[in-house]
C-alpha positions as CSV (number, residue, x, y, z in Angstrom):
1,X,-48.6,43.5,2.3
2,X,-46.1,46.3,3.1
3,X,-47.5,48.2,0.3
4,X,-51.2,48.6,2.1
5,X,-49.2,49.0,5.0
6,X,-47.4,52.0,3.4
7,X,-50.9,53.1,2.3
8,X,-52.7,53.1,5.7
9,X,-49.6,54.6,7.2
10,X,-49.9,57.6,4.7
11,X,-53.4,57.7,5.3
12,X,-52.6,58.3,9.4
13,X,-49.2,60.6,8.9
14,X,-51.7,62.8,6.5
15,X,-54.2,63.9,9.3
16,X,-50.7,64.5,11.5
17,X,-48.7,66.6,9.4
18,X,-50.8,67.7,6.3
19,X,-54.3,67.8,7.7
20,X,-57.0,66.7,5.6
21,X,-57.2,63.6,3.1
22,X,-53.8,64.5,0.9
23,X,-50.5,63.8,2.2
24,X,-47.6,66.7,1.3
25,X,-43.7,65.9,0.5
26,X,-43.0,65.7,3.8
27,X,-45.1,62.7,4.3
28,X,-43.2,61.2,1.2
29,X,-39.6,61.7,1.8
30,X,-40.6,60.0,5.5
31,X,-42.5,57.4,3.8
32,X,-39.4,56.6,1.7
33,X,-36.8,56.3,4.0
34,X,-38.9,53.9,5.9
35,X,-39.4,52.1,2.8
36,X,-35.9,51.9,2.5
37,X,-35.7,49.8,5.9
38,X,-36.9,46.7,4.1
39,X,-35.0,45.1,1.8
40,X,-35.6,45.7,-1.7
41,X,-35.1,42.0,-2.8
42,X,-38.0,40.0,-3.7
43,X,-38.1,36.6,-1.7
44,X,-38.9,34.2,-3.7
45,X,-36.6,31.1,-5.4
46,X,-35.3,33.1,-8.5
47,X,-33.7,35.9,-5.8
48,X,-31.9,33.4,-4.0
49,X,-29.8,32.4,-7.6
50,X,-29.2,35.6,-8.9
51,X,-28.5,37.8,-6.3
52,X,-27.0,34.9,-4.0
53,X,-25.2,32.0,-5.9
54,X,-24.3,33.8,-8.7
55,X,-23.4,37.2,-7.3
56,X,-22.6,36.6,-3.5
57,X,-19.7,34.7,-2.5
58,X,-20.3,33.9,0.9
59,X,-23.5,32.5,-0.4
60,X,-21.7,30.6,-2.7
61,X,-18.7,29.4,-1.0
62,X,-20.8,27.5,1.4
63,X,-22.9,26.2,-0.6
64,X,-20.0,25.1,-3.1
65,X,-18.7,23.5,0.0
66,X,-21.6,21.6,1.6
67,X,-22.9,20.2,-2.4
68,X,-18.9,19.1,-2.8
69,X,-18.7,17.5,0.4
70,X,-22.3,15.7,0.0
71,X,-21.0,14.5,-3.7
72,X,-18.3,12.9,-1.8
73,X,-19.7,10.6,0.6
74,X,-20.3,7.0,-1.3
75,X,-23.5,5.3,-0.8
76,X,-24.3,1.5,-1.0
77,X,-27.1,-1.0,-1.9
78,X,-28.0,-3.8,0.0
79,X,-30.5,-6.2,0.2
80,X,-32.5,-5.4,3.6
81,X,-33.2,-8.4,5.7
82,X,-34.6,-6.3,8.7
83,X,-36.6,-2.9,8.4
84,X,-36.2,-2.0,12.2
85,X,-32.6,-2.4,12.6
86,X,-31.7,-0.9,9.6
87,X,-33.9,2.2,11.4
88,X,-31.8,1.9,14.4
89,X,-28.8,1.7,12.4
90,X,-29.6,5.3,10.1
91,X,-30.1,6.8,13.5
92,X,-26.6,6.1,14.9
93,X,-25.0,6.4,11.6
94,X,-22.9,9.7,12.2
95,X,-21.7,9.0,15.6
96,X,-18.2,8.5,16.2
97,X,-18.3,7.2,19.9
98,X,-16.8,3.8,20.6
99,X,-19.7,2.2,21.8
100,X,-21.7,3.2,18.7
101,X,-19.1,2.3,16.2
102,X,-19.5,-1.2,17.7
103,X,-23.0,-1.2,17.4
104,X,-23.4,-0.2,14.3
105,X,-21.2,-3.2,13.1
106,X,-24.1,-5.6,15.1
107,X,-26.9,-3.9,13.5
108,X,-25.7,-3.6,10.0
109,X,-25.5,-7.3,10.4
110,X,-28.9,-7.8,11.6
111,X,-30.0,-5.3,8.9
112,X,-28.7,-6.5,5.8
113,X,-27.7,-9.3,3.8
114,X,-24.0,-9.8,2.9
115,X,-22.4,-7.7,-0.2
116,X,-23.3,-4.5,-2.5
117,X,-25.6,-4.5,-4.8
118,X,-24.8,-2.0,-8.0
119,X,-27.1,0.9,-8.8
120,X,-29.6,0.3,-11.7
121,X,-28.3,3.3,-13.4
122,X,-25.0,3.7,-14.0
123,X,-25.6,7.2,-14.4
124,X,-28.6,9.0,-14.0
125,X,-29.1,10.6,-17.2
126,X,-26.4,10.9,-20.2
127,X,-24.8,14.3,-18.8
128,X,-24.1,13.7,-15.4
129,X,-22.7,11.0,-13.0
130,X,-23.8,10.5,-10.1
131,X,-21.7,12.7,-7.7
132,X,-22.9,15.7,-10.4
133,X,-26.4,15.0,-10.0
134,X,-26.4,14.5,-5.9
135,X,-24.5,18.1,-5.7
136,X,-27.0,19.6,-8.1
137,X,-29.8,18.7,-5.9
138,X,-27.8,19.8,-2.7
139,X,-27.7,23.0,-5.1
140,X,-31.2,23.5,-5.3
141,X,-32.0,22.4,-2.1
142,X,-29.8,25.1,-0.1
143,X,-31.0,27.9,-2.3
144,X,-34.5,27.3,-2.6
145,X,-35.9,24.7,-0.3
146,X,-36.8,22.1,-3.2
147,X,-35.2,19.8,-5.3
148,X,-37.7,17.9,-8.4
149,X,-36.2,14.9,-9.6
150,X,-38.2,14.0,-13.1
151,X,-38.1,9.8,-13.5
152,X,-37.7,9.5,-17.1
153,X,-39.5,6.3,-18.1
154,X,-40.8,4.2,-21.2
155,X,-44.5,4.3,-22.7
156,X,-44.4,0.8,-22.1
157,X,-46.2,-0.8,-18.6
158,X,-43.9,-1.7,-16.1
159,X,-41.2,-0.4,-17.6
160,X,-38.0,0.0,-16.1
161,X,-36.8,4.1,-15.8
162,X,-34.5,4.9,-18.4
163,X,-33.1,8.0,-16.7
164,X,-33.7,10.2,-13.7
165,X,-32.8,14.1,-14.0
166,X,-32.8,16.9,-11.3
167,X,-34.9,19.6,-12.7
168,X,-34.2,23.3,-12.0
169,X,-36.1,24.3,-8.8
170,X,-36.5,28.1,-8.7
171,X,-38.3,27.5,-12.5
172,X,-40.8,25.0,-11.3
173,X,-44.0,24.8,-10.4
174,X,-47.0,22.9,-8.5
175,X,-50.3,22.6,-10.5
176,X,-53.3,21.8,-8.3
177,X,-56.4,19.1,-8.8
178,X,-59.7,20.7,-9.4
179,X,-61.1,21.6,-6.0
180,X,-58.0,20.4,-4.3
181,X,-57.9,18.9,-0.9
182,X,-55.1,19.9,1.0
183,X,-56.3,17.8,4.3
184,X,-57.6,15.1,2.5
185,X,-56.1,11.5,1.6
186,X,-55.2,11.7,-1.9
187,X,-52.7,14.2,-2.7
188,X,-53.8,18.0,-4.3
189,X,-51.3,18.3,-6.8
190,X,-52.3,17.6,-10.8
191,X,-49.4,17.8,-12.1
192,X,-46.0,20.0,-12.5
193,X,-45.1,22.6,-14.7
194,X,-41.5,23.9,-15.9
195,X,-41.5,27.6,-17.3
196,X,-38.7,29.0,-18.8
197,X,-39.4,32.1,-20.8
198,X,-42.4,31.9,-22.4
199,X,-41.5,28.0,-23.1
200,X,-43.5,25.6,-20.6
201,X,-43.1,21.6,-19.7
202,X,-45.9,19.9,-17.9
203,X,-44.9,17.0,-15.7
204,X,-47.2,14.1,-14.9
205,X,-47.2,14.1,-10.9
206,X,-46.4,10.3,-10.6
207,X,-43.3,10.9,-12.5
208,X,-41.7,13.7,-10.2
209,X,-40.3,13.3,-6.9
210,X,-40.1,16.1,-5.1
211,X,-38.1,16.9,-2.1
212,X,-38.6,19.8,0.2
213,X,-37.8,21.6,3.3
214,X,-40.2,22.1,6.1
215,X,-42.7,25.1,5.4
216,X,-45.4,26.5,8.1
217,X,-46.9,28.9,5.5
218,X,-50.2,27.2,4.7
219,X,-53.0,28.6,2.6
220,X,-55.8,27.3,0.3
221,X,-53.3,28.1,-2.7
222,X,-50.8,25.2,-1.4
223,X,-48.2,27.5,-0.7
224,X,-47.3,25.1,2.1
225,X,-46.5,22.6,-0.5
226,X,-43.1,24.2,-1.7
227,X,-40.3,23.9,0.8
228,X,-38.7,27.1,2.3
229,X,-35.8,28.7,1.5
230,X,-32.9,28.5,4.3
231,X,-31.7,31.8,2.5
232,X,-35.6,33.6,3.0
233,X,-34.5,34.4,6.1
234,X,-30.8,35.9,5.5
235,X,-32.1,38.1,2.6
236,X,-31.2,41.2,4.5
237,X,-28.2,39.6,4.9
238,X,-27.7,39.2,1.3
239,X,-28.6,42.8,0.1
240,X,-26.1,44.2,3.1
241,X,-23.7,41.6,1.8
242,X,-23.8,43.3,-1.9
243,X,-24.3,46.3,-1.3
244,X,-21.4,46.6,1.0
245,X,-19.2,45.1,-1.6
246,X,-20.6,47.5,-4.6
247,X,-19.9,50.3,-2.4
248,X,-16.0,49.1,-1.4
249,X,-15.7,49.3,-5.2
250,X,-16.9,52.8,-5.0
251,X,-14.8,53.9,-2.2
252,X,-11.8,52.7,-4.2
253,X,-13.1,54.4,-7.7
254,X,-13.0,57.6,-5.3
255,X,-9.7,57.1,-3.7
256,X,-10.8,59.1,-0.5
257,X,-14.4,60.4,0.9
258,X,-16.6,62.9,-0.3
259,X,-17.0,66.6,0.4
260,X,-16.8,69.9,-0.9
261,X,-14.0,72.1,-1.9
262,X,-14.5,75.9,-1.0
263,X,-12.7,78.7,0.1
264,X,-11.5,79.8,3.9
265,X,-12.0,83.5,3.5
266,X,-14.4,86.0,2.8
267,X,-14.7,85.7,-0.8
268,X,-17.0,83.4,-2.3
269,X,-16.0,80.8,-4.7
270,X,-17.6,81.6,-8.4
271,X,-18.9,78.5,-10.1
272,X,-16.1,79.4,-12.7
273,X,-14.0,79.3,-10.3
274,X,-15.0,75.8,-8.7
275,X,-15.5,73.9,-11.7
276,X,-11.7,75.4,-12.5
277,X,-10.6,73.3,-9.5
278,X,-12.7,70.2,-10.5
279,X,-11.2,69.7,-13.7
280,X,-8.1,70.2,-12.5
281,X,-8.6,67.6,-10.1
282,X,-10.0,65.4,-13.1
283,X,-6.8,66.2,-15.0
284,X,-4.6,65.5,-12.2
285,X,-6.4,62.5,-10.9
286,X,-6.9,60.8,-14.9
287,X,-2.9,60.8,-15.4
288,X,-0.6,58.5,-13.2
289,X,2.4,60.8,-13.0
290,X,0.5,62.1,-10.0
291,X,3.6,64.7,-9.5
292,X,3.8,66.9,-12.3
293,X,0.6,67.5,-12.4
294,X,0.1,69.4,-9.2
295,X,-1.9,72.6,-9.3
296,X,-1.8,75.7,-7.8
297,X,-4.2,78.4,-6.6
298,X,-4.2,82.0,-5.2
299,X,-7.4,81.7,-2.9
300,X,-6.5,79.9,0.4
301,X,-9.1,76.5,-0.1
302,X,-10.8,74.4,2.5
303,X,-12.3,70.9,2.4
304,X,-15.8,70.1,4.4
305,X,-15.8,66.2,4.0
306,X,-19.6,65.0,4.3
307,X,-19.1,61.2,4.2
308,X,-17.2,59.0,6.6
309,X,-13.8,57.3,5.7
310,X,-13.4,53.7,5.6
311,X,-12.0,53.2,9.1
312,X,-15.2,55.1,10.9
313,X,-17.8,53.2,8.5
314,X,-16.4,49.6,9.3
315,X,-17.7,47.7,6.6
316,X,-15.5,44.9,6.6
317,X,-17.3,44.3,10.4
318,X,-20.7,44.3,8.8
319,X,-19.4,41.9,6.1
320,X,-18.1,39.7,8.9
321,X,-21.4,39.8,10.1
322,X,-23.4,39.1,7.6
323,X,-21.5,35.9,6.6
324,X,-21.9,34.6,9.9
325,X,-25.6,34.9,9.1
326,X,-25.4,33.1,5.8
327,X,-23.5,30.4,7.4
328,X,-25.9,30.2,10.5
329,X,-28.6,29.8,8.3
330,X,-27.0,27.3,5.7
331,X,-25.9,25.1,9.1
332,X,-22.0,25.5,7.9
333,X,-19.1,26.7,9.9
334,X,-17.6,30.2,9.3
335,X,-14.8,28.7,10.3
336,X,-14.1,26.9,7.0
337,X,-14.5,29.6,5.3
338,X,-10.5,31.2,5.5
339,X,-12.0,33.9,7.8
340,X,-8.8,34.9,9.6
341,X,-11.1,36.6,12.8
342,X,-12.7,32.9,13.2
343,X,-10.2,30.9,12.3
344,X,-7.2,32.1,14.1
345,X,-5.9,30.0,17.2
346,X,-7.5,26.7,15.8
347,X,-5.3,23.7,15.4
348,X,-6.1,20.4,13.3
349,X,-7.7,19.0,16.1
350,X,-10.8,21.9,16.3
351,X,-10.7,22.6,12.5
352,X,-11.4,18.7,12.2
353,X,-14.0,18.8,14.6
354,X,-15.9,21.7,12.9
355,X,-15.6,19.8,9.5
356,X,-16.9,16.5,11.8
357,X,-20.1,19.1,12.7
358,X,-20.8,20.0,9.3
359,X,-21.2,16.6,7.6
360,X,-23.2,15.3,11.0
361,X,-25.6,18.5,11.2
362,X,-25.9,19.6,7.6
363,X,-24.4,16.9,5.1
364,X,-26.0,14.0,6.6
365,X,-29.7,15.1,7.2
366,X,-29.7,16.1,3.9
367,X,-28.6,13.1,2.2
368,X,-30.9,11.4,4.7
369,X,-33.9,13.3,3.1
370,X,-32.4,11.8,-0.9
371,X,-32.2,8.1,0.7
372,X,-35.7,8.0,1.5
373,X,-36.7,10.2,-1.2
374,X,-34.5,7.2,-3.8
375,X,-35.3,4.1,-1.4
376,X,-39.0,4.8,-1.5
377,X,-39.6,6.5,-4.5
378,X,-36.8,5.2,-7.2
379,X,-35.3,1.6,-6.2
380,X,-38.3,0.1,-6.1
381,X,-38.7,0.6,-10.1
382,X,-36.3,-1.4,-10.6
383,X,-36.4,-5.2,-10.2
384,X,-32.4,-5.6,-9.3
385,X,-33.3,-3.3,-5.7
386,X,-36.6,-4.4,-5.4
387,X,-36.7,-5.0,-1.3
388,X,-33.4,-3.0,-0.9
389,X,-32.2,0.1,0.3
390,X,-29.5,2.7,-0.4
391,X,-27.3,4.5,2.0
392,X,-24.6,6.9,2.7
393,X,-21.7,6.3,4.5
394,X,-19.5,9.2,5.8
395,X,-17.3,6.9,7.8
396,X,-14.7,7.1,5.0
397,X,-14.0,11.0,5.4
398,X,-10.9,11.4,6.6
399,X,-12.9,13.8,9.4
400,X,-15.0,11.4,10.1
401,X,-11.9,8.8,11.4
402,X,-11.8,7.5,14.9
403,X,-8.3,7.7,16.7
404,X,-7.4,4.4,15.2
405,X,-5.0,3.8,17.8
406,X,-7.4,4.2,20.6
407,X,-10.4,2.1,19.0
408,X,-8.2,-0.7,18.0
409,X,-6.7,-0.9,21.8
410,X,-10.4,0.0,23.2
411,X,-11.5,-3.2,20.6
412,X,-8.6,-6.0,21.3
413,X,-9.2,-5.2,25.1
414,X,-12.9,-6.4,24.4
415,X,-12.4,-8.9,22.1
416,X,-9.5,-10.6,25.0
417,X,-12.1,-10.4,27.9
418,X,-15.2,-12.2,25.4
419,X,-17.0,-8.6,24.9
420,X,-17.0,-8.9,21.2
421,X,-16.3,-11.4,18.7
422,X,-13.4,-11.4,16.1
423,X,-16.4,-10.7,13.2
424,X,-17.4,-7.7,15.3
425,X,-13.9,-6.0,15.9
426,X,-13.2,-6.5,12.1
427,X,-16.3,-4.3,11.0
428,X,-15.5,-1.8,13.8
429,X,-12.3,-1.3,12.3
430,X,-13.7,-1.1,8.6
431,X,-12.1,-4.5,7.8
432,X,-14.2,-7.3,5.4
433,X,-15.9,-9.3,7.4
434,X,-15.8,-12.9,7.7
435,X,-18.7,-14.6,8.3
436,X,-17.7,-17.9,9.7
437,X,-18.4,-20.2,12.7
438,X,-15.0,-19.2,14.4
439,X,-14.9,-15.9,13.7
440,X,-18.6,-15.1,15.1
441,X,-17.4,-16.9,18.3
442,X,-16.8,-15.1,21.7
443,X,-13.5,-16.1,23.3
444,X,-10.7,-14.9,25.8
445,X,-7.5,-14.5,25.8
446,X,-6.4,-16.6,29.0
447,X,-7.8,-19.2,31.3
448,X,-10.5,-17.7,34.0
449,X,-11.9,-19.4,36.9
450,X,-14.0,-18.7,39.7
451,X,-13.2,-16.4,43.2
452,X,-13.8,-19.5,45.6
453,X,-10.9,-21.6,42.9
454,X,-8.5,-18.8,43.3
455,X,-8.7,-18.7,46.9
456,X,-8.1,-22.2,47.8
457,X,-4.4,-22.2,46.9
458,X,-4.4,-19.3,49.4
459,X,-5.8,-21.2,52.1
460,X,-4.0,-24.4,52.2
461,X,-0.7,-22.2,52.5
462,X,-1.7,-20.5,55.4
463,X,-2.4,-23.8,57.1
464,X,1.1,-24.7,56.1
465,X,3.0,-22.1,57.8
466,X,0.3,-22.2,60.7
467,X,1.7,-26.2,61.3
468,X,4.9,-25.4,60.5
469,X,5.0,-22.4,63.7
């Protein structure tokens, strides 16, 4: 697209500055440095590995840090006794107020049946466990919007899967039906299709789950069926990022700014003369005894610098930006990142509440999109979780803790006035549960009676002293 754009541009600077149907060297050199405006990295899922995981390390600092934290919630099986409260229940799940905390004890309750059920697999293929596997798909899923999970399964009917393996994203993909429809019932896509090299794996469609970011870039070639990068739009970002590194390292190769050496006065500089001065500078500069190697000359020199020094280019600002970019985008806080401008001035207290943000905003949806993706798609192939239904709990972060001191005294008040019931203040406080008669029952912790009982004590004595005067 920018190409023709560069074309009919060409076309219209031409009959401007050249005249006639050819365009001159003018029209090039412009055409280049607006060319140069764009950024020369090609968006698409391969980009985002090389030239972000691998080589940036803003890019992968936060992404190291959101697949770790991800691999560390635990999840849990459990047999699912009601589909709507366990709805109501995922959509409270991160909250940390009080009230919440409370009812999310009542609904898990109403939502499941008592105890865990183990996963089918005890790992999900024979070279990862399952904290491996979840971060490689948070992998995946950051850099390129999609994450292919390929259910490895017998020949047999109705066989149970054997193993389940994330499949690299930025290598696969879609294959479409003959004369797909993409607004139709059944689904367009034939099959899937691994490329590596010149080597190729086709994956039946039934045996692939695939898990993907929102994408408004329809067309008849089901573009709109891959998920989109959350890097796609911090590529620029990206490029700055390196090239503003690469060029530090060439600052420092240089020791200074560039320019040219010449002389003052009214005599010109012979090239002999010049490249005299440059390998001396060479010799001086190549041996670290700096000192003894200092050079003379009888013509009074001067230096014209043409590029600006560190300190006037500010590049560590344009870093600063652009990894506030990459974090904006990925939905993490710079602030985790040791970035002394950002972090500065925070005590526990914010720092914990910015880590709180991250695993509610970014960890969370994300392992909500792998619950339905495994409750819907996975569980169900095995008999064991048939009619159950896996999810993550973050409660157990140490970010994630309610002031215990508060929420126990907020809890016992309750419980003393009849509020909640001893079954109910356990599982608020992340206690087991007891599911017994007397322990489900609401009581109080003194005697209570009615306004019109209290005041009858009050009346009789001020008959008293009214008899007694």
């Amino acid at each position: 697209m920018f190409e023709g754009f560069k074309r009919g541009l060409k076309r219209r600077l031409s009959n401007l500055i050249g005249g006639g149907g050819e365009y001159n060297a003018y029209n090039d050199a412009l055409l280049s440095f607006i060319g140069t405006n764009m950024t020369k990295y090609d968006p698409s899922n391969p980009t985002y590995i090389e030239q972000g995981y691998k080589v940036n390390p803003d890019v992968y600092a936060v992404i190291r840090q959101i697949s770790t934290k991800c691999a560390d919630i635990p999840f849990n099986i459990k047999k699912v006794k009601n589909e709507n409260a366990r709805k109501q229940l995922n959509s409270i799940k991160t909250s940390s107020n009080f009230r919440h905390l409370v009812k999310k004890v009542e609904l898990e309750i109403k939502a499941y049946e008592q105890g865990d059920l183990e996963m089918p697999l005890e790992k999900p293929n024979s070279s990862q466990t399952w904290g491996e596997f979840i971060a490689l798909s948070v992998v995946f899923m950051k850099l390129t919007g999609n994450c292919f999970w390929y259910i490895l399964k017998p020949e047999r009917e109705n066989a149970e899967p054997m193993a389940i393996y994330c499949l690299p994203a930025h290598q696969m993909y879609i294959v479409l039906k003959d004369k797909p429809q993409f607004l139709g019932i059944e689904s367009p896509i034939g099959y899937y299709k691994l490329i590596e090299g010149n080597q190729y794996v086709d994956f039946a469609a039934e045996n692939v789950i695939h898990i993907k970011n929102p994408n408004p870039d329809f067309d008849m070639n089901g573009s709109h069926l891959y998920g989109q990068s959350d890097l796609k739009a911090a590529l620029k970002n990206i490029q700055t990022s390196n090239e503003g590194l690469d060029n530090n390292i060439k600052r420092m190769r240089n020791s200074g700014v560039y320019g040219f050496i010449h002389s003052k006065g009214q005599h010109v500089m012979t090239q002999e003369q010049a490249q005299g001065v440059r390998e001396k500078m060479q010799m001086m500069d190549a041996d670290p005894e700096r000192l003894s190697n200092i050079a003379g000359s009888s013509a009074e020199l001067g230096f014209t610098r043409l590029s600006l020094t560190t300190d006037e280019l500010k590049p560590f600002d344009y870093l600063n930006y652009d990894q506030k970019a990459i974090c904006n985008v990925l939905g993490w806080s710079v602030k985790l990142l040791n970035n002394n401008d950002d972090s500065n001035g925070l005590n526990n207290g914010a720092m914990n509440e910015e880590r709180k943000r991250c695993v509610t905003d970014t960890a969370m949806p994300l392992l909500g999109q792998f619950e339905e993706a495994l409750n819907t798609s996975f569980l169900p192939l095995f008999k064991s979780t048939q009619g159950a239904a896996l999810s993550f709990d973050p409660t157990e972060l140490p970010e994630m803790q309610a002031d215990m001191e508060k929420l126990s005294k907020w809890l016992y008040e309750g419980l003393d006035r009849g509020v909640y019931n001893r079954m109910t203040v356990q599982g608020a406080m992340r206690f087991p549960m007891v599911d017994t008669p007397e322990m489900q029952a609401y009581t109080v912790a003194q005697p209570i009676q009615r306004l019109e009982d209290a005041l009858i004590p009050l009346e009789d004595d001020l008959s008293n002293v009214s008899d007694d005067n």
